[in-house]
C-alpha positions in Angstrom: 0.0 0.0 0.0 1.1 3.5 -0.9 2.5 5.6 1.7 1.3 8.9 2.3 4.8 10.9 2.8 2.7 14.2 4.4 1.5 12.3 6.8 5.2 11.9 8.3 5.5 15.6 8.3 1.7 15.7 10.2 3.6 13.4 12.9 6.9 15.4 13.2 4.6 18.6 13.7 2.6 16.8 16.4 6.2 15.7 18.3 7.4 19.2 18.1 4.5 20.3 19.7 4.6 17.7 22.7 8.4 18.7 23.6 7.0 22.9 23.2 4.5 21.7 26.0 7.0 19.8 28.4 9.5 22.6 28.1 6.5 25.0 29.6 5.8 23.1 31.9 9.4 22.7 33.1 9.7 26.3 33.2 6.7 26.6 35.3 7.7 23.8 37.6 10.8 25.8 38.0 9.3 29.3 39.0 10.7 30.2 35.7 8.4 33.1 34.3 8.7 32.8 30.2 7.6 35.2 27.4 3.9 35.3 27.7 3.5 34.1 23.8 4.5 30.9 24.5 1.8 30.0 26.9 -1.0 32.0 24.4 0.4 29.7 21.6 -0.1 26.8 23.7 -3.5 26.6 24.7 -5.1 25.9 21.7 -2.5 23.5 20.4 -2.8 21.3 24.1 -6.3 20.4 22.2 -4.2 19.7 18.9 -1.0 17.8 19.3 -2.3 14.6 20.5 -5.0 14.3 18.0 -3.2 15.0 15.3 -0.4 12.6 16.3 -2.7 9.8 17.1 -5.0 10.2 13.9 -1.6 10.1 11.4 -0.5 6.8 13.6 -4.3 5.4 12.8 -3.8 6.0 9.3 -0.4 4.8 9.2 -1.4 1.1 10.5 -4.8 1.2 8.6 -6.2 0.3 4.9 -4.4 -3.2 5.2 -6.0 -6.7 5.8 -6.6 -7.5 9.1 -3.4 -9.7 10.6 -3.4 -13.3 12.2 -3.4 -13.2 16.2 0.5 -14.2 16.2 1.6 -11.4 13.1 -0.6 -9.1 15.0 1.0 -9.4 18.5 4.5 -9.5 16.8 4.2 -6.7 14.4 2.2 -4.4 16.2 1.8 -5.4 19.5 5.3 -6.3 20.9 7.1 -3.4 19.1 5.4 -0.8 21.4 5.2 -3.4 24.3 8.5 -3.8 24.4 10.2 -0.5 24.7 7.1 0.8 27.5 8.0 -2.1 29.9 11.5 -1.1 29.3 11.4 2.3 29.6 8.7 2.8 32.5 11.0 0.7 34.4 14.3 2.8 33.9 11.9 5.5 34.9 10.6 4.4 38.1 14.5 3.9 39.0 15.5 6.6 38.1 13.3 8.8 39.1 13.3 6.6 42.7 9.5 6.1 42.3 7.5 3.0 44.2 8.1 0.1 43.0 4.3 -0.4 42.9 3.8 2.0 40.1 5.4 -0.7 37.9 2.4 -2.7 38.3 0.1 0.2 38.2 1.5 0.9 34.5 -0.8 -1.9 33.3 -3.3 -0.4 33.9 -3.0 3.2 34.9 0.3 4.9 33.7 2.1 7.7 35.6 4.9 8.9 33.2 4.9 10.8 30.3 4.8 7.2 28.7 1.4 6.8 28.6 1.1 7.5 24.7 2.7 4.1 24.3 0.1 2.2 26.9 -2.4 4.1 24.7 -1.0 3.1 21.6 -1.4 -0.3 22.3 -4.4 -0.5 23.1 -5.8 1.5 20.5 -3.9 -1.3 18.0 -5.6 -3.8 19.7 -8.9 -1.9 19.7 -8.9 -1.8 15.7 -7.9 -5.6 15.2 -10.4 -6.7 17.6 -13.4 -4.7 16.4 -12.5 -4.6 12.6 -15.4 -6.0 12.2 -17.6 -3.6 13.2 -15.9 -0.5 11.8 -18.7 2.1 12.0 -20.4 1.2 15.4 -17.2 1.0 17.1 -16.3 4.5 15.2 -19.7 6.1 16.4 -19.1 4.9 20.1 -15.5 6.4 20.5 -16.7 9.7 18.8 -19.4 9.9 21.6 -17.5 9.2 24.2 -14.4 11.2 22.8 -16.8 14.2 22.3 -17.9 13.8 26.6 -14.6 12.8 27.5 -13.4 16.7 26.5 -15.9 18.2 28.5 -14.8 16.1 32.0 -13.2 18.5 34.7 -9.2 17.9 34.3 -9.1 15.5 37.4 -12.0 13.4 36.5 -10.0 10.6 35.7 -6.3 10.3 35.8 -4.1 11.1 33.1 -3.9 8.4 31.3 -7.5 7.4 31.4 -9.0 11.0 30.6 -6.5 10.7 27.3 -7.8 7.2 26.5 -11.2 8.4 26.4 -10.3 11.8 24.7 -8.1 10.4 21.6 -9.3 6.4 20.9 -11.8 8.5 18.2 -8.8 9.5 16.3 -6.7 7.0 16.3 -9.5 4.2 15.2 -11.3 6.7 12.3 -7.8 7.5 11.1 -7.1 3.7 11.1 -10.3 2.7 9.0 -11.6 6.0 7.4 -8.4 8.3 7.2 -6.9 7.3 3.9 -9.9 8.7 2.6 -9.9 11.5 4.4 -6.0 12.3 3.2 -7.2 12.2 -0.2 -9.3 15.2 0.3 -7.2 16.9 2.4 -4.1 16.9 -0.4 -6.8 17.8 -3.3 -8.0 20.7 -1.1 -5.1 21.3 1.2 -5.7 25.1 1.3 -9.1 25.1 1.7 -9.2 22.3 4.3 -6.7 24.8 6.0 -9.1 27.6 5.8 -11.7 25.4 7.0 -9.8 24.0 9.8 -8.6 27.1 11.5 -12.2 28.8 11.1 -14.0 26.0 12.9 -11.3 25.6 15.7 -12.2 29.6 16.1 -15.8 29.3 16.1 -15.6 26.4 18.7 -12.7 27.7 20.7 -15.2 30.7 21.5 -17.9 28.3 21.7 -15.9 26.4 24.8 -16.5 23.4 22.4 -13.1 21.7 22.8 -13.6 18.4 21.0 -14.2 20.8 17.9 -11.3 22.3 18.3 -9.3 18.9 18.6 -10.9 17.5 15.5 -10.9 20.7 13.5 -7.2 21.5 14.5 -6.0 18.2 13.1 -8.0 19.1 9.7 -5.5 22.0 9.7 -2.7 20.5 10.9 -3.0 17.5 8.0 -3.9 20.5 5.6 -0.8 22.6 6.8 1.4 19.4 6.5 0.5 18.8 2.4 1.1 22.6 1.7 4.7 22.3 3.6 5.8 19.0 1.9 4.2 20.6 -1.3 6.2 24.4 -1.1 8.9 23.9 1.8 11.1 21.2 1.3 13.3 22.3 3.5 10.8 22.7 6.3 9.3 19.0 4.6 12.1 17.0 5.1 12.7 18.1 8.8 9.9 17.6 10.3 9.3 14.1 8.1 13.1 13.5 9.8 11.2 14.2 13.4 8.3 12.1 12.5 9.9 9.3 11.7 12.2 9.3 15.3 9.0 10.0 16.9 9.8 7.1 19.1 12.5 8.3 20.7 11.6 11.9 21.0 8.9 10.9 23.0 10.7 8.5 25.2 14.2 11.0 26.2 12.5 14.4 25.7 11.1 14.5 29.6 14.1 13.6 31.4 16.0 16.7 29.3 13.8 19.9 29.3 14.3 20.0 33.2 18.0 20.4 33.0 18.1 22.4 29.7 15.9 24.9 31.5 17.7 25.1 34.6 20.8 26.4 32.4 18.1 28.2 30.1 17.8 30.4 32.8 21.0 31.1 34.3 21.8 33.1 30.3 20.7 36.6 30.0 17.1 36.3 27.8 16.5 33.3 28.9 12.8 34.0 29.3 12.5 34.9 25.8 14.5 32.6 23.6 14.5 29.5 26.4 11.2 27.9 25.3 12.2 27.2 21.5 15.7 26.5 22.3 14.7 23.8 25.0 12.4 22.6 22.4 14.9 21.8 19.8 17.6 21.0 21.5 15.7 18.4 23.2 14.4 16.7 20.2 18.1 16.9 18.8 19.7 15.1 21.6 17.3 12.6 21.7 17.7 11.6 18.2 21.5 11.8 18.6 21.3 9.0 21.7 19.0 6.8 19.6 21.9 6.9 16.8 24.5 6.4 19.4 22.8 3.3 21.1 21.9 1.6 18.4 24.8 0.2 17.3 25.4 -1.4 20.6 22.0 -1.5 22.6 19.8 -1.4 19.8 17.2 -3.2 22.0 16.8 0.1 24.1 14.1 1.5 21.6 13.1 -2.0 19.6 12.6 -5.6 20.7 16.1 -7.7 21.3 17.4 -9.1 17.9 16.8 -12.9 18.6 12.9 -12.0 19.7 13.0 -9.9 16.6 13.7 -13.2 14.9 11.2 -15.1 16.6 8.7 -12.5 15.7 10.0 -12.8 11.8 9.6 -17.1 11.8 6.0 -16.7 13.7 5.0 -14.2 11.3 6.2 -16.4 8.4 4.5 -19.6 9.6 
């Protein structure tokens, strides 16, 4: 099946995004008053980012046959299992955290990992009710659509996000190929369309509309770059396809890149961006530097890789 090269340019927006949020809320964790146009560019993008990552990673997986229990579990299953057991461990120790919250990770993570727990199960969602594609669609649009009106501490974290993005990941996964079609034979007025409804329902306090209206844009704005800005293209399709690790190193790196952020003169101004991208840098530069040696840190170990392979084949 064809790829859809935009969409990888839609994903490295959304990453970019996620670090731009962490390195705000470093900065306020730290007492460390910022530019005020960095928190005003943020608020409507909080309702964005995820949605717009999770709807590219439906369609990404979707429009192909629906695998065997065994290929299913090895090829999209274990690759995500694998590196959030690993890493939620090497978090809790790190981060001297109970012991207990390893178990409580199966069911209720409490790191920044929770897009991989998520992930998962949204995979598992759309192999186990591809069969009934529109009803399940419906259900997580309903609930998606209450789930942004909950008060933040309804349910934790992870749970709220669950309920808030499993519409976007499973209509991207069986309807968004279609939907990517429209959007690069109408990029610019998709845009226009996009931006004007996320206005009309950002005043309207309706924040679901927001989220599905920003990711119109966001898909619209990432055909026009890959179309006019190949420059621009080709870094962010760079970003989206390390989105792995991005999202695994970035929160144990805007914390200290802060703390020196604000020891420079302008810090408050320039810090946000520059914690940003120097975050996502580094984290790509690890990955590249473990790999040849510890390649198992971001992707199952080689001889269950082979496993995997010879279970898939059979």
């Amino acid at each position: 099946m064809q790829r859809i090269d935009w969409l990888d340019t839609a994903k490295g927006i959304s990453i970019v995004l996620v670090v731009f949020w962490h390195a705000i809320m470093a900065a306020r964790s730290l007492d460390f008053v910022t530019a005020a146009i960095y928190p005003i560019l943020n608020a409507p993008l909080l309702l964005i980012r995820m949605p717009l990552f999770f709807s590219v990673s439906g369609v990404v997986t979707g429009g192909k046959p629906r695998l065997e229990p065994a290929s299913f579990f090895h090829k999209r299953a274990w690759p995500t299992l694998w590196p959030y057991i690993l890493w939620t461990t090497v978090y809790v120790v790190v981060q001297g955290r109970p012991t207990e919250q390893l178990l409580q990770a199966i069911y209720d993570p409490q790191f920044h990992l929770w897009f991989l727990w998520a992930l998962l199960l949204f995979r598992s969602l759309a192999w186990l009710l591809d069969g009934a594609r529109l009803a399940a669609t419906l259900v997580a649009l309903a609930v998606s659509v209450f789930a942004f009106t909950l008060p933040t501490h309804t349910f934790s974290l992870a749970h709220t996000n669950f309920l808030k993005y499993a519409f976007f990941f499973l209509a991207g996964h069986w309807y968004g190929r279609a939907l990517a079609e429209f959007t690069a034979r109408h990029a610019y007025a998709a845009l226009a369309a996009g931006i004007a409804i996320a206005t009309v329902s950002w005043i309207a306090d309706f924040w679901f509309g927001v989220a599905l209206s920003g990711v119109l844009a966001g898909w619209s704005l990432a055909k026009i770059i890959t179309d006019h800005a190949a420059v621009l293209s080709r870094l962010f399709t760079w970003l989206g396809q390390h989105s792995l690790e991005i999202f695994i190193l970035h929160f144990m790196m805007v914390g200290p890149l802060t703390r020196i952020t604000m020891l420079l003169p302008g810090g408050a101004y320039w810090g946000i961006p520059v914690v940003t991208g120097v975050a996502v840098v580094l984290s790509v530069i690890l990955r590249k530097i473990s790999d040849p040696f510890a390649p198992w840190l971001f992707q199952p170990p080689a001889r269950l890789r082979r496993l995997s392979s010879t279970g898939s084949a059979g």
